[in-house]
N, CA, C and O of each residue as an XYZ file, in Angstrom:
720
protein
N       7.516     32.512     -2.634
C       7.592     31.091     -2.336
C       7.485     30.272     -3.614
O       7.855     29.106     -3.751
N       6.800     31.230     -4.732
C       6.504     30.143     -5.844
C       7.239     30.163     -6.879
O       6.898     29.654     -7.947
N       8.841     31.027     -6.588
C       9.578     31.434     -7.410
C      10.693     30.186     -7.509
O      10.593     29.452     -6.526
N      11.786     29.744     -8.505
C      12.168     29.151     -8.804
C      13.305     29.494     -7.780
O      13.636     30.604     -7.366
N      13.964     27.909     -7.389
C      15.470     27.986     -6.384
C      16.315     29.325     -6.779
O      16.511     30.208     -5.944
N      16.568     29.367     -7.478
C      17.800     30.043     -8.732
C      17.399     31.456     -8.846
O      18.246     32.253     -9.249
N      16.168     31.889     -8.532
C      15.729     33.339     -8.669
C      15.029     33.624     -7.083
O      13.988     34.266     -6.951
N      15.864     32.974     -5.817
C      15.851     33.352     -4.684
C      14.261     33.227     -3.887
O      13.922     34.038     -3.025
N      13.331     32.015     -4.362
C      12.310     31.604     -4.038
C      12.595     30.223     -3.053
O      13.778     30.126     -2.726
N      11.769     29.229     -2.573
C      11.518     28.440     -2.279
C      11.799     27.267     -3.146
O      12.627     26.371     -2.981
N      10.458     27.561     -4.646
C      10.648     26.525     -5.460
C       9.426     25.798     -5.468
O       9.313     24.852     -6.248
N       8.493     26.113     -4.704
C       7.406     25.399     -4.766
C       6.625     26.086     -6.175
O       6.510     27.230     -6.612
N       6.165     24.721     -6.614
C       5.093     24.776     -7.818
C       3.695     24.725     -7.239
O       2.791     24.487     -8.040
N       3.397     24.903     -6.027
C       1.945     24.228     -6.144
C       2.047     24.179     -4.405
O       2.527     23.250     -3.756
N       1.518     25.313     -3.916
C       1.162     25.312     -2.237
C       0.337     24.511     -1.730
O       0.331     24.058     -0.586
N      -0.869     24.195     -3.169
C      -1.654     22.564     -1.834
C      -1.031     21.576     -2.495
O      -0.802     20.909     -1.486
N      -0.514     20.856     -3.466
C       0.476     19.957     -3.393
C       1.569     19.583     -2.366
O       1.963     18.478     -1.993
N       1.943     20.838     -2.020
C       2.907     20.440     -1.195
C       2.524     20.424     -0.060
O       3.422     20.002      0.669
N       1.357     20.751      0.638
C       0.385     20.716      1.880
C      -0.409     19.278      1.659
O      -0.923     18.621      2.564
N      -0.394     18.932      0.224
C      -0.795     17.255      0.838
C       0.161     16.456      0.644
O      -0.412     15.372      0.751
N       1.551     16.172      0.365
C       2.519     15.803      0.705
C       2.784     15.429      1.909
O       2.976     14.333      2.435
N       2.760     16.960      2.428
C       3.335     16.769      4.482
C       1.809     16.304      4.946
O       1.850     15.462      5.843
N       0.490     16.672      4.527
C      -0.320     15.584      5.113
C      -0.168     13.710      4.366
O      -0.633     12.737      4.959
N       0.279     13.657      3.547
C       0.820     11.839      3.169
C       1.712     11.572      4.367
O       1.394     10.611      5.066
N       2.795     12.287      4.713
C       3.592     11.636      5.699
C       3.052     11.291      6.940
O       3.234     10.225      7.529
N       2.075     12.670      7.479
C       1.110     11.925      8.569
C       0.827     10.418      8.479
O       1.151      9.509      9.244
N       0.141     10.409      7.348
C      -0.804      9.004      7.263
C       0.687      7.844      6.623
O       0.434      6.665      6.372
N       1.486      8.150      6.524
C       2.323      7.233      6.023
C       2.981      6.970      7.839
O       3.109      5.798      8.193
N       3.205      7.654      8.455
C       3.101      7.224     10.016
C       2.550      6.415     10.860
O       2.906      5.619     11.729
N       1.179      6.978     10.195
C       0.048      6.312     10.815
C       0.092      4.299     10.249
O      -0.112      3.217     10.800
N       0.380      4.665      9.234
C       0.518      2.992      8.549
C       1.898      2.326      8.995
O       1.900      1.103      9.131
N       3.138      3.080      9.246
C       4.326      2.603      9.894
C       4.259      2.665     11.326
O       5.313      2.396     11.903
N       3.189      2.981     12.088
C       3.727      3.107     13.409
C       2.372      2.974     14.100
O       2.018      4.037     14.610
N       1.504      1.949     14.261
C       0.148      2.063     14.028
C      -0.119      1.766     15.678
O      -1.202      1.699     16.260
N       1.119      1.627     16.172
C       1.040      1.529     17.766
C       1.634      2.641     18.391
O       2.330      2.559     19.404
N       1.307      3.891     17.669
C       2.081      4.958     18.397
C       0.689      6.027     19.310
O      -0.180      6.332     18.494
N       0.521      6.341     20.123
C      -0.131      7.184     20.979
C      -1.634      7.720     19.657
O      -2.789      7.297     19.589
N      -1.027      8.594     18.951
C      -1.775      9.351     18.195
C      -2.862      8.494     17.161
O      -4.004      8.791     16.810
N      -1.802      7.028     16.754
C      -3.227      6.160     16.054
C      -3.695      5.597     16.693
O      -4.464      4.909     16.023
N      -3.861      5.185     18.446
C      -5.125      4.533     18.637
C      -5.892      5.375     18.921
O      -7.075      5.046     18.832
N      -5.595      6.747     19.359
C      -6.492      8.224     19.451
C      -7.439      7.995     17.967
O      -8.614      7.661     17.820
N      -6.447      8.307     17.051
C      -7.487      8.115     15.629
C      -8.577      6.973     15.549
O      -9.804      6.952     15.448
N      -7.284      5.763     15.667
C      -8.226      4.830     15.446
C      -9.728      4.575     16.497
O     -10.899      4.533     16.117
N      -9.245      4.450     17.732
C     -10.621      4.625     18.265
C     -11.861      5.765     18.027
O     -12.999      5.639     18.477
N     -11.436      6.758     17.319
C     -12.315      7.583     16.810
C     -12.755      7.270     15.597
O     -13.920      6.919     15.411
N     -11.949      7.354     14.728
C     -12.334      7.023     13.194
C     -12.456      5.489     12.615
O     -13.226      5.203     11.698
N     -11.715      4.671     13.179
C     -11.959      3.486     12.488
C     -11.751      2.145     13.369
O     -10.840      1.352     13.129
N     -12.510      2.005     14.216
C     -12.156      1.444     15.611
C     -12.218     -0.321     14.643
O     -11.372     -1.039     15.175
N     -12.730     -0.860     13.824
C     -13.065     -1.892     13.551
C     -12.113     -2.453     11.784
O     -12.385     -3.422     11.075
N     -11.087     -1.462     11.597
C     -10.224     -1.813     10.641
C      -9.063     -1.154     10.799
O      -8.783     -0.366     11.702
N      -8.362     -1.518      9.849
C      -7.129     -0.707      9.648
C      -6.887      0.281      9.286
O      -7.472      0.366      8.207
N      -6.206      1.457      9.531
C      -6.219      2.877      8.343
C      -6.378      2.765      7.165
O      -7.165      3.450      6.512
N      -5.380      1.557      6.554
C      -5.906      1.521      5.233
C      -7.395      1.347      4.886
O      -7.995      2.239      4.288
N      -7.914      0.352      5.210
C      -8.762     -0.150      4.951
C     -10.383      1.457      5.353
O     -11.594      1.581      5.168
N      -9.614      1.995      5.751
C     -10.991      3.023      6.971
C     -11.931      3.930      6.332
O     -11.569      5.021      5.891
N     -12.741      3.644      6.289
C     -13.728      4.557      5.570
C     -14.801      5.857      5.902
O     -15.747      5.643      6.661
N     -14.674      6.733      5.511
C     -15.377      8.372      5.255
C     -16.816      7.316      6.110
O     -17.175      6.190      5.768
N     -17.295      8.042      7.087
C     -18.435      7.749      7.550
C     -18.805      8.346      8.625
O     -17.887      8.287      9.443
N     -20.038      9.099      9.175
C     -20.500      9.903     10.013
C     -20.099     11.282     10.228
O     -20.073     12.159      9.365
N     -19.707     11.427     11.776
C     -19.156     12.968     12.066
C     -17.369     12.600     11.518
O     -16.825     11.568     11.911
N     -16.757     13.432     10.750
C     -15.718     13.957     10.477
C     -15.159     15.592     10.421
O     -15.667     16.694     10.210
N     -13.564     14.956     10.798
C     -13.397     16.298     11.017
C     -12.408     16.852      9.357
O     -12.242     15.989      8.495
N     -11.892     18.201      9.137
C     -11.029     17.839      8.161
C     -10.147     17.609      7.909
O      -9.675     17.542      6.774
N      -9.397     17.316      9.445
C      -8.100     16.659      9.434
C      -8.140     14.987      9.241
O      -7.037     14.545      8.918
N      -8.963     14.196      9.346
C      -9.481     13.117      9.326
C      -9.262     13.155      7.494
O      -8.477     12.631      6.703
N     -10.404     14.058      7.400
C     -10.324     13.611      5.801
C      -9.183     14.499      4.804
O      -9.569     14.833      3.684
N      -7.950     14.818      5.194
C      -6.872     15.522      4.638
C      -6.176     13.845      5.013
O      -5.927     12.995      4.158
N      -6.074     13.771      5.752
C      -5.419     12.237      6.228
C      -5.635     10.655      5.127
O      -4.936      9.798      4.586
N      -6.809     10.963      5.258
C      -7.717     10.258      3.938
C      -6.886     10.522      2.797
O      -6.150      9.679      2.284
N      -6.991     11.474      2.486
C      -6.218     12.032      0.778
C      -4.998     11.154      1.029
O      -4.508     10.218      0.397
N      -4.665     11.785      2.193
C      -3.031     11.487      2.316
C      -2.665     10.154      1.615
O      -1.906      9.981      0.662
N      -3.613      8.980      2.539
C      -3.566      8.190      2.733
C      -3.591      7.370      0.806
O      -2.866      6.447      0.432
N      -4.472      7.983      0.099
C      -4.854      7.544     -1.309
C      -3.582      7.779     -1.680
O      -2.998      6.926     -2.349
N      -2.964      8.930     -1.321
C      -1.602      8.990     -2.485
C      -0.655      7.924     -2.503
O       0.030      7.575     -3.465
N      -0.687      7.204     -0.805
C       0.274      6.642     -0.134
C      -0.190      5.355     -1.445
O       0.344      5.009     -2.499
N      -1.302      4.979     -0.791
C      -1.535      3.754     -2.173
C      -1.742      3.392     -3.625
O      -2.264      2.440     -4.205
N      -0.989      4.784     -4.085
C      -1.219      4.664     -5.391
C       0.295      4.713     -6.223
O       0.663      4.637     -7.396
N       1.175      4.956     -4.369
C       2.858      4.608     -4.825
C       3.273      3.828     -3.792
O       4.289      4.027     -3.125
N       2.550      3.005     -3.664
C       3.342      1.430     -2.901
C       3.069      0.456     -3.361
O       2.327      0.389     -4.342
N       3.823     -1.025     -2.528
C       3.588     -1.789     -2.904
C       3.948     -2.058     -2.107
O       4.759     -1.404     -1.451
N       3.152     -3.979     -1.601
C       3.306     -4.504     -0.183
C       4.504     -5.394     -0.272
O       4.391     -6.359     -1.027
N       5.715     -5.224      0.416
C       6.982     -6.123      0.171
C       6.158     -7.447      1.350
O       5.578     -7.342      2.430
N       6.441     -8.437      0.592
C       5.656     -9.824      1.084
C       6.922    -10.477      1.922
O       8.029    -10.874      1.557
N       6.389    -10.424      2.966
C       7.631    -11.446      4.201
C       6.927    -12.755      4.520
O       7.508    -13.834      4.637
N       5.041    -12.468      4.705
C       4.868    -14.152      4.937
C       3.683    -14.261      4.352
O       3.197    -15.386      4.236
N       3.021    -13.176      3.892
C       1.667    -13.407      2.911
C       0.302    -13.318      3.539
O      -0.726    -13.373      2.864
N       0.318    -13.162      5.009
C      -0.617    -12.689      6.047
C      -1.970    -11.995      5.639
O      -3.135    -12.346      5.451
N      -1.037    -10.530      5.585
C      -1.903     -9.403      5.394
C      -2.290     -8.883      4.234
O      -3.208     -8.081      4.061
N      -1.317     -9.522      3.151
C      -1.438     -8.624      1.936
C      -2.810     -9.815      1.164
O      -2.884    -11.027      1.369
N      -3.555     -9.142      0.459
C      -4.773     -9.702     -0.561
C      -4.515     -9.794     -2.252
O      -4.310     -8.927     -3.102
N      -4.637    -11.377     -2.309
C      -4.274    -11.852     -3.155
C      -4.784    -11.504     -4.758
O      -4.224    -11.884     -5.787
N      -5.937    -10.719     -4.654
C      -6.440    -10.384     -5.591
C      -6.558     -8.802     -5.682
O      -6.545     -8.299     -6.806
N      -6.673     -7.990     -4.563
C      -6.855     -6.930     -4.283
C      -5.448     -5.698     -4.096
O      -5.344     -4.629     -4.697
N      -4.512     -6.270     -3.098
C      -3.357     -5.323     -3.018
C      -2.161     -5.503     -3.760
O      -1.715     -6.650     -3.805
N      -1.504     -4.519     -4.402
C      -0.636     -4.414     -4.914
C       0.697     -4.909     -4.297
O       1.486     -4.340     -3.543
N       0.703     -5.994     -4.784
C       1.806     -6.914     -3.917
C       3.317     -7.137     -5.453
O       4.533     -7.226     -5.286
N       2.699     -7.152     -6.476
C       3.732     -7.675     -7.664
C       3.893     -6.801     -8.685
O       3.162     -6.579     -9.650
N       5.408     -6.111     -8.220
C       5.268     -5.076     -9.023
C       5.913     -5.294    -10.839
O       6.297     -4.519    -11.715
N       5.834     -5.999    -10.780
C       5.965     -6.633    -12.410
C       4.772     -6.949    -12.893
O       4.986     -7.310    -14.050
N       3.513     -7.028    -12.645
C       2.298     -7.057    -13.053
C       1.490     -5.707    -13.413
O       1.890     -4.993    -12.494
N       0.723     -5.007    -14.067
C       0.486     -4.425    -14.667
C      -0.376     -3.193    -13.686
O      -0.208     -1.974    -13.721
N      -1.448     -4.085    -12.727
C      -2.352     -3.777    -11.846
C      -1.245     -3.807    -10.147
O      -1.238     -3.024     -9.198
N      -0.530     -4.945    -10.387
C      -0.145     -4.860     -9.414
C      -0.540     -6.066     -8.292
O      -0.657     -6.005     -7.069
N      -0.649     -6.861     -8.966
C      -1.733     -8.036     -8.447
C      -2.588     -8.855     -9.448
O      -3.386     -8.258    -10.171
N      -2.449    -10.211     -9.517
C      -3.186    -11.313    -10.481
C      -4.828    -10.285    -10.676
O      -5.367     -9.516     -9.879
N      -5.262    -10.750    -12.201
C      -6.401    -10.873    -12.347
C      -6.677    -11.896    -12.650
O      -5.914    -12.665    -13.234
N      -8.061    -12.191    -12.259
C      -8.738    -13.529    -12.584
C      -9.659    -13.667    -13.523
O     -10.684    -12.996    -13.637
N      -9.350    -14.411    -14.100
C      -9.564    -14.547    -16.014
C     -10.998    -15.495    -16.066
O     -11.341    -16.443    -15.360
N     -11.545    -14.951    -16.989
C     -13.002    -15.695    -17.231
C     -14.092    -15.065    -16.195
O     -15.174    -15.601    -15.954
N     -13.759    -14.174    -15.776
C     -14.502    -13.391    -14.220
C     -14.989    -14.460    -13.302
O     -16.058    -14.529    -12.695
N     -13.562    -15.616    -13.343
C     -13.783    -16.580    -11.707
C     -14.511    -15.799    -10.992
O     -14.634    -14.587    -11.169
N     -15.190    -16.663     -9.885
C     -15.621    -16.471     -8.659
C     -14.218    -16.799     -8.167
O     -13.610    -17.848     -8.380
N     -13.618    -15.302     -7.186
C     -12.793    -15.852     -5.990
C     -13.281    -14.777     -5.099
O     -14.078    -13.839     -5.118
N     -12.188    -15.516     -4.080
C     -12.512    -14.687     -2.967
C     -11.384    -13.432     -2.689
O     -10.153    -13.444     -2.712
N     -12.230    -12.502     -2.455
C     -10.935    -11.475     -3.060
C     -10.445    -11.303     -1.597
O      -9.351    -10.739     -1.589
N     -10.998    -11.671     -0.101
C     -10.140    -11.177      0.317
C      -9.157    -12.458      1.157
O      -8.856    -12.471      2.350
N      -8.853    -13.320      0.262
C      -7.995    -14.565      0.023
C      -6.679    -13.716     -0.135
O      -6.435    -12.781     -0.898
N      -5.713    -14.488      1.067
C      -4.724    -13.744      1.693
C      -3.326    -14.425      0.755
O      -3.882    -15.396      0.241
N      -1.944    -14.461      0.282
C      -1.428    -14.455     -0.474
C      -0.613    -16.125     -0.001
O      -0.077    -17.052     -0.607
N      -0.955    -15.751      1.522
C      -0.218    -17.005      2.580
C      -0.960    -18.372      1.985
O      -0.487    -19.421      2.424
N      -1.864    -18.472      1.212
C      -2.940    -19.136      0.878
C      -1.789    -20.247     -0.351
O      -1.554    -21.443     -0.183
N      -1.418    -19.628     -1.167
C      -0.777    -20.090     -2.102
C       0.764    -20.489     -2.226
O       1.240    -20.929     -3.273
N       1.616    -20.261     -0.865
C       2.868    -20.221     -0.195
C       2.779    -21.859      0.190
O       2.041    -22.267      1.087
N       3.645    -22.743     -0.629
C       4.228    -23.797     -0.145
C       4.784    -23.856      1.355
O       5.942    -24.273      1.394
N       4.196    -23.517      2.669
C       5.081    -23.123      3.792
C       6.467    -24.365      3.806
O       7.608    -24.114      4.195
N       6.121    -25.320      3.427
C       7.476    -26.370      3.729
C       9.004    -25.535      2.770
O      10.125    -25.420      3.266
N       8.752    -25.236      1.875
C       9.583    -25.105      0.812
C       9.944    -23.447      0.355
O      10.924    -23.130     -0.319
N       8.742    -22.340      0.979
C       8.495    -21.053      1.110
C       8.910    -20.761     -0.483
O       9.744    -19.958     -0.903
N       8.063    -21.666     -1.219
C       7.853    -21.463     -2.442
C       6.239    -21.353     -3.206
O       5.266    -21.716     -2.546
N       6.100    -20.958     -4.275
C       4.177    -20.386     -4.717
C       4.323    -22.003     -5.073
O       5.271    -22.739     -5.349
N       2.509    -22.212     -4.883
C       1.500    -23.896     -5.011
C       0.222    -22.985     -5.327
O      -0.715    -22.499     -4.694
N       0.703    -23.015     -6.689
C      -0.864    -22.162     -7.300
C      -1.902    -23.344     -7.730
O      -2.976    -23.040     -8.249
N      -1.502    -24.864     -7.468
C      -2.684    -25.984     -7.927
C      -3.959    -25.458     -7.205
O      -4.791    -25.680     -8.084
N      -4.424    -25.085     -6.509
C      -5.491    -25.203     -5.987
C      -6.381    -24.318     -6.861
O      -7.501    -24.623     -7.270
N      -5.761    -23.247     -7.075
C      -6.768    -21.841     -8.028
C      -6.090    -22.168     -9.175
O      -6.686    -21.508    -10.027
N      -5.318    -22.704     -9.665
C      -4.453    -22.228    -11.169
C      -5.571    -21.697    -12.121
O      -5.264    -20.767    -12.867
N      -6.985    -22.256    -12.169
C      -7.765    -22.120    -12.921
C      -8.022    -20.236    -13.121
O      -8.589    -19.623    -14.026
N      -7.418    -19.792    -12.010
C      -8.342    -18.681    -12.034
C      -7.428    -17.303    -12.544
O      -7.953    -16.192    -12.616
N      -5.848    -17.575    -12.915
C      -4.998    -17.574    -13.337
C      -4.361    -17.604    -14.662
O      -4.053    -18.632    -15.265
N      -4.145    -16.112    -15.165
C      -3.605    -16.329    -17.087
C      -2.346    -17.104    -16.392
O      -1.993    -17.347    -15.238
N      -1.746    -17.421    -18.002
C      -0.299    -17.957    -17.705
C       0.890    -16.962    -17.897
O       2.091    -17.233    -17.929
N       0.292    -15.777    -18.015
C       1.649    -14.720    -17.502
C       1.600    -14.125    -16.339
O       2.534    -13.406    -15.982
N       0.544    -14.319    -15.586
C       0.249    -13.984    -14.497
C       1.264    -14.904    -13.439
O       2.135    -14.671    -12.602
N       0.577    -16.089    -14.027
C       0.966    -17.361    -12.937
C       2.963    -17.497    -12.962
O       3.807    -17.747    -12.101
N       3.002    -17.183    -14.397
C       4.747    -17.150    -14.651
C       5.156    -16.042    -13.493
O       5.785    -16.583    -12.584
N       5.010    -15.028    -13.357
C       5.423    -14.124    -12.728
C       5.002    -14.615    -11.272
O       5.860    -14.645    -10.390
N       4.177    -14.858    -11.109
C       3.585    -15.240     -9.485
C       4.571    -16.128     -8.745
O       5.063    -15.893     -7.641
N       4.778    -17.147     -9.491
C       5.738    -18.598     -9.801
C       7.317    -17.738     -9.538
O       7.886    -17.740     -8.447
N       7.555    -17.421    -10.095
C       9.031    -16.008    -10.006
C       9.071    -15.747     -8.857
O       9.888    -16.348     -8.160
N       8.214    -14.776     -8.281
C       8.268    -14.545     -6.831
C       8.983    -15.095     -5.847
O       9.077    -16.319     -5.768
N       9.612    -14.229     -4.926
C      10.241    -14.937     -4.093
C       9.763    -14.500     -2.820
O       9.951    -13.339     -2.456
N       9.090    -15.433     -2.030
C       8.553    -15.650     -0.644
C       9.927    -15.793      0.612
O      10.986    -16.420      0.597
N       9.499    -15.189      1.285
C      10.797    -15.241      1.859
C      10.615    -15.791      3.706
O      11.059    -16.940      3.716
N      10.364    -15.584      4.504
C       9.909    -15.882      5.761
C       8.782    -15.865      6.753
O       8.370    -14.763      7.116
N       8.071    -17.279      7.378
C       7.122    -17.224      8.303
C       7.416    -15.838      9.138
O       6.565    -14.966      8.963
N       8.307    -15.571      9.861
C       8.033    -14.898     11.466
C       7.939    -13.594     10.325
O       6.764    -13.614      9.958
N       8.550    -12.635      9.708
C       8.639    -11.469      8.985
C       7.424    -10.855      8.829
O       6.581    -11.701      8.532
N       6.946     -9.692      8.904
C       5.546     -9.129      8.770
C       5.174     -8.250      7.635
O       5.438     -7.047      7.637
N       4.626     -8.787      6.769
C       4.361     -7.766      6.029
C       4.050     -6.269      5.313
O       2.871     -5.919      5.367
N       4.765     -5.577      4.811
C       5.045     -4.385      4.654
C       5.142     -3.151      3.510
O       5.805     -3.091      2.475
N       4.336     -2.323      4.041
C       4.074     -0.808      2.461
C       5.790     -0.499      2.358
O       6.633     -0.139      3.179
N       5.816     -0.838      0.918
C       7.044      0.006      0.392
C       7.000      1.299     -0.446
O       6.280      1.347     -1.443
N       7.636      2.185     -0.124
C       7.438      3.300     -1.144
C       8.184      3.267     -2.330
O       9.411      3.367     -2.295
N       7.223      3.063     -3.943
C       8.196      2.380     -4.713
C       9.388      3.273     -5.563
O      10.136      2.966     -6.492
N       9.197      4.480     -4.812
C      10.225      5.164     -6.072
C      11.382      5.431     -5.093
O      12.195      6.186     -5.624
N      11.641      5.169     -4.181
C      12.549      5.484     -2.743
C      13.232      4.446     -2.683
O      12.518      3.458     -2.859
N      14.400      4.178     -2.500
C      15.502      3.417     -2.652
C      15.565      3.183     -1.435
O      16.055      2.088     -1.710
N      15.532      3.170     -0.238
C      15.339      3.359      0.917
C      13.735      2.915      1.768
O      13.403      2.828      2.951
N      12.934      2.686      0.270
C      11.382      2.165      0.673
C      10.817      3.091      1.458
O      10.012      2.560      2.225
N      10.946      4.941      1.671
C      10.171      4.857      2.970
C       9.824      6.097      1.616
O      10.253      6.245      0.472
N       8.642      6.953      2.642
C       7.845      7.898      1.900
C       8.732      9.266      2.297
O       8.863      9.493      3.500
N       9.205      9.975      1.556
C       9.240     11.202      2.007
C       8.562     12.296      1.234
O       7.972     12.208      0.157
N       8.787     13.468      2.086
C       7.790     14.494      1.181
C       8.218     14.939      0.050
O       7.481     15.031     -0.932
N       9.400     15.251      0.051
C      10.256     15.382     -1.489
C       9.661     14.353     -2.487
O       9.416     14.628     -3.661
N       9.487     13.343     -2.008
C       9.413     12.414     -2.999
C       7.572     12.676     -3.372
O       6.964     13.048     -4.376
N       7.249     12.347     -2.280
C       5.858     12.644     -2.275
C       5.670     13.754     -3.354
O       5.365     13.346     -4.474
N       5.786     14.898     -3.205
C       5.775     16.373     -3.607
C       5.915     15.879     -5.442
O       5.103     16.199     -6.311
N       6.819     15.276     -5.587
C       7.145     15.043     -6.980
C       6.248     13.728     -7.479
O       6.215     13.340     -8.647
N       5.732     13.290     -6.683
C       4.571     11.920     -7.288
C       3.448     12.690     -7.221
O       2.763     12.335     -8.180
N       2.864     13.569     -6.603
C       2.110     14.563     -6.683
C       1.636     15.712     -8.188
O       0.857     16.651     -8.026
């Protein structure tokens, strides 16, 4: 299995790599389809009071729970939230701008903000353009240039994990396997 395509193997480099791959797609399910049978099973077990993302290692677990978990870290360490109305995604916290370094403004001078200040916050809704007057303070000016750039695009639209090396935005395990 661990032999190269070309010398009549598989091709796999790495048997738990590629076993947490196909566990990422679980949890990349679980974040695309969060109304399907199997996540309110989860969720009412594991994280009845947040989101998957958000869900945290606590009490009795099982180790499919926490293989899911892993999964789940890889998922966020190759996305980024494509912004439709600024709802869900966190303005200081999630990786919403992928021309920024982190992936999201830092706030300079170690402001007090509120980190979990939602992105909809700073969205001109008349004009569905950025109105950074209210915080500018808290804001470098290459930050704010790029923020300002952004293009906001629609109220009704829901906000959404993109997978960023997939042309197609979605996660697969191939791809996975090789961000791995």
């Amino acid at each position: 299995m661990g032999l190269r395509k070309s010398k009549g193997g598989i091709g796999f480099r790495t048997l738990g790599d590629f076993n947490l791959a196909l566990l990422t797609k679980q949890s990349w399910w679980l974040i695309q389809e969060p109304q399907s049978l199997w996540a309110h099973v989860l969720k009412d077990r594991y994280f009845p009071h947040s989101s998957f993302i958000e869900a945290k290692l606590r009490g009795r677990f099982s180790w499919i729970w926490l293989s899911l978990l892993d999964g789940r870290d890889i998922i966020l360490k190759g996305v980024h939230w494509q912004d439709l109305s600024g709802r869900s995604i966190r303005l200081w916290r999630d990786v919403w701008i992928p021309n920024l370094p982190a992936g999201h403004p830092i706030p300079i001078n170690d402001s007090s903000v509120d980190l979990e200040q939602c992105v909809n916050t700073i969205i001109n809704q008349d004009e569905w353009s950025c109105d950074l007057s209210p915080i500018s303070n808290c804001f470098s000016d290459s930050d704010s240039s790029v923020i300002v750039s952004s293009h906001f695009w629609d109220s009704v639209g829901l906000d959404r994990l993109i997978w960023r090396t997939d042309r197609h935005e979605n996660y697969t395990v191939k791809l996975g396997y090789r961000w791995i």
